[in-house]
Every structure is written in C-alpha cells, then in structure tokens.
C-alpha positions, 0 to 999 in steps of 0.5 A, a space after each residue: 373602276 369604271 373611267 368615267 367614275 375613275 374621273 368624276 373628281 377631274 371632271 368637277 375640277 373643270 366644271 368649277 374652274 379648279 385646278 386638280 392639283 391644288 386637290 391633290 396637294 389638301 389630300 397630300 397635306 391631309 395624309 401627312 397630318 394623319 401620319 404624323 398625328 398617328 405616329 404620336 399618341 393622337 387619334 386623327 380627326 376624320 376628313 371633314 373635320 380636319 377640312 373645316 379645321 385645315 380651311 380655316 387656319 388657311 383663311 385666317 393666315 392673312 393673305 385670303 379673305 373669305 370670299 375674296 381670295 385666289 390661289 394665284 396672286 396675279 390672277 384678274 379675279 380675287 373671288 373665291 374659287 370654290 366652296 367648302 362642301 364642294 371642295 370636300 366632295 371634290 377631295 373625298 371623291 379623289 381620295 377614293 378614287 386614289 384607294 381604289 
C-alpha cells in the first residue's frame, strides 16, 4: 500500500487537531467488543453501528455534553473535537489501513 494512502487517516487526525491515539484506542475497544460478543452467542453490530452505539453511551456518562466536551479535563477549549461521521471515516480508514 502506497504511504501517502497507508497515512491518509494520520493525516486527517492532524488536519482535525485529533489525537491518533485516541483512534486506535475506539478500534481497540472496538475489537474487544467483537471478540467478546463473538465468543458468546451474539452476532457483533458492524462498525458504524456499534460507533453510534459506543458514542452515545460515552455522552451519556456524564462528564461530556454534546457539543461541549474534550478528551483533556484541562484542555482551554471544552468544544467538541471532531464529528461523529468524521471520526468513523477517520476509524474505517485506520482500521483498513491496519488489515492491509
């Protein structure tokens, strides 16, 4: 695979101002939920589906607000760092980076 495509999701992470880490740490979280729902008898939801899912349990825990939130207590802004569509394009196009 080409670098500059091999990249494409690193360089979206610093064009949004987005920490790559914090990519790799949803698609971690992402495969254990696969792994675990697949070891049972569950089917896992595909990626987008459990994006929206995963999102919204971490809004709803109470210390991010939509639209006012930050993954750095101490950081000078509290706004929102990214959007949900751009984080997944950011996430998919890791993950298939990550296969490849």
């Amino acid at each position: 695979m080409p670098p500059d495509i091999e990249n494409e999701w690193i360089t979206l992470c610093s064009r949004y101002g987005l920490d790559a880490v914090e990519v790799q740490i949803v698609s971690e979280r992402y495969d254990m939920y696969k792994d675990y729902t697949s070891s049972g008898t569950g089917k896992a939801l595909p990626l987008a589906r459990w994006y929206k899912w995963y999102r919204i349990e971490k809004l709803s825990e109470g210390h991010a607000a939509i639209g006012d939130c930050s993954v750095d207590p101490e950081a000078i802004s509290r706004k929102q760092v990214l959007g949900e569509a751009d984080f997944l394009q950011i996430l998919e196009l890791y993950r298939n980076t990550e296969r490849e």
